[in-house]
N, C-alpha and C positions, 0 to 999 in steps of 0.2 A: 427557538434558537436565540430568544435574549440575552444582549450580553456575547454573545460572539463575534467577531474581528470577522467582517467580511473579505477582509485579505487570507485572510487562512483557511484551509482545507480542512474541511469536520469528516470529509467522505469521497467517494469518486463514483466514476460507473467506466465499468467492463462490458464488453462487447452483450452481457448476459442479464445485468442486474444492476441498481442502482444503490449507493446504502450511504448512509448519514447518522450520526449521532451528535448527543449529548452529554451529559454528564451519568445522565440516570438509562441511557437508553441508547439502540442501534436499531435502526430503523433498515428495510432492505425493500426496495416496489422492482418486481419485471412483470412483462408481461410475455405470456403463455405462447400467444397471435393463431391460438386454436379456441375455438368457439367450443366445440365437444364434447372439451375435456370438463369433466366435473368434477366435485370436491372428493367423489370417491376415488377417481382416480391418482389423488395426490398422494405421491410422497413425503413425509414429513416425519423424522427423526432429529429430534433436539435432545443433549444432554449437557451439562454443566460447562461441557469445555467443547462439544460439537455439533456439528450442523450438516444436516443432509435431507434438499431439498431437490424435488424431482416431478415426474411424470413415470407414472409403473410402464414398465416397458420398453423405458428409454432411458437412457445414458445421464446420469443424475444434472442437476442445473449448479447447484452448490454443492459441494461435499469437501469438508474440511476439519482443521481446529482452530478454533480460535488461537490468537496471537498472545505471546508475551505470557501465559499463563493467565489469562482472561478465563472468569466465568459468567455464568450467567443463572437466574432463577427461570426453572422449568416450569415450575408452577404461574411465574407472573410472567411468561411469552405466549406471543400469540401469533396467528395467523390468520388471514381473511382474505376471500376469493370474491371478487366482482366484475365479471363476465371475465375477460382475458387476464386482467390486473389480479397480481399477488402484492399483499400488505404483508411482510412478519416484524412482529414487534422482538425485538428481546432485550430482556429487562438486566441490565447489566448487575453484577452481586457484586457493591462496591465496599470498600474498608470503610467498617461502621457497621455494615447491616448484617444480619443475622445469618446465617448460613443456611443454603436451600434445604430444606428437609431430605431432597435426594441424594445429596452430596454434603456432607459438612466439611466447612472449606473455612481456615482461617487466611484471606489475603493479606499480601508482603506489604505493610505499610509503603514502603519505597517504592511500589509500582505506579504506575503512573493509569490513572481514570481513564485516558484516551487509547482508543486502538487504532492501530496501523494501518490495519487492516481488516477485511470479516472474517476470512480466515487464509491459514498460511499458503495454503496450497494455490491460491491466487493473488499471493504477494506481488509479482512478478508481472502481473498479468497488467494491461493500458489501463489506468484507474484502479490498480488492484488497493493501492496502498495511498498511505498519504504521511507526509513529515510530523509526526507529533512531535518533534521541538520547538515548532513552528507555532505548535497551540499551548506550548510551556510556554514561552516567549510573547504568546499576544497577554500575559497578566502582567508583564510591568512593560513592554513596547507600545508605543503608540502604531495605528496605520501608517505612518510616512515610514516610520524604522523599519517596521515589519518586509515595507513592500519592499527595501531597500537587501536588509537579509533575505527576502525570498528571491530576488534577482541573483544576490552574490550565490547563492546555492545555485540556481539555476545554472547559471555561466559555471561552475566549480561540475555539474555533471556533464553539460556539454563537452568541457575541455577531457574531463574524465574517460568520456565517449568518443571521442576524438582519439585519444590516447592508444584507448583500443583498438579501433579500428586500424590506427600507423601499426601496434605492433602486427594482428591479426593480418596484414599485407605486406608486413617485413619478412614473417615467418612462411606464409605464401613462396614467397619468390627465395625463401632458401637461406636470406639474412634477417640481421635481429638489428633493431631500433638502437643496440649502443653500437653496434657494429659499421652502422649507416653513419651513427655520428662521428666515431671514430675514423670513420676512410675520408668525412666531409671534412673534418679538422685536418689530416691527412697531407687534403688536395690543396686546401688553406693554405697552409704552415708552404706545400712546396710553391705554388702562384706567387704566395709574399718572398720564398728565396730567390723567386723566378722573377721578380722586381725590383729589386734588389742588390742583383747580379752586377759590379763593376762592368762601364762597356767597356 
């Protein structure tokens, strides 16, 4: 992780699994919390653009595509089982490098090295995703700016969420958020004629 702005997010963890990357690589660790299970039991299908990781029998742990048009080399991921603990490696296929022999794949110069996410299907999810402009941004910001931008984003989805929730309990009770402001300006306009009034 050299070289990386510890204000900024490389990765997150979901209720399920933990993942991180770098430039060359995405890293994913959970753990199983079954003693049991062994490596034959695993589920594990990788493809250039997907991930599907598991227990045979049970309701998959991962199962996705990667984000933004992301690939990956089949050939150079990996995975490794140490008692409960899963390691999978995958080796990101970045502009420049040759294309996996199982997919040839020219990527969009314009896309961006960082993913969002592991995959889309847990964009959404607590930790699913994380700001990659935030890690555009740590190459010419310092940490004092950085944390600065990451506060004003911050505060920018609170209000966001906030937002929500007023229309989501305007629409509730039957009225709409300009509706509420229109009868308040309304009640305004008559209190100020109602003060107003010659006695």
């Amino acid at each position: 992780m050299s070289g990386q702005s510890s204000v900024v997010d490389y990765g997150g963890e979901t209720d399920i699994y933990k993942w991180n990357q770098t430039k060359e690589e995405v890293t994913v660790n959970l753990d199983l919390k079954d003693e049991s299970i062994t490596a034959k039991n695993i589920v594990y299908e990788l493809t250039p653009t997907t991930l599907k990781f598991g227990v045979k029998g049970r309701p998959l742990l991962i199962d996705g595509t990667f984000p933004d048009n992301h690939r990956v080399s089949v050939s150079g991921s990996t995975w490794t089982k140490d008692g409960t603990q899963i390691d999978i490696t995958l080796t990101k296929q970045n502009v420049g490098q040759e294309a996996d022999k199982h997919a040839p794949h020219k990527t969009d110069p314009k896309e961006s090295e960082w993913w969002s996410c592991l995959v889309t299907a847990d964009a959404d999810k607590e930790g699913g995703s994380i700001d990659t402009e935030m890690i555009d941004a740590s190459r010419y910001l310092d940490d004092s700016l950085l944390r600065k931008v990451k506060e004003g984003k911050r505060q920018k989805k609170l209000e966001e969420e906030a937002a929500k929730k007023a229309a989501a309990a305007a629409a509730a009770s039957g009225s709409t958020p300009q509706a509420t402001t229109e009868a308040s300006t309304s009640s305004s306009a008559s209190t100020s004629d109602a003060t107003s009034t010659p006695q």
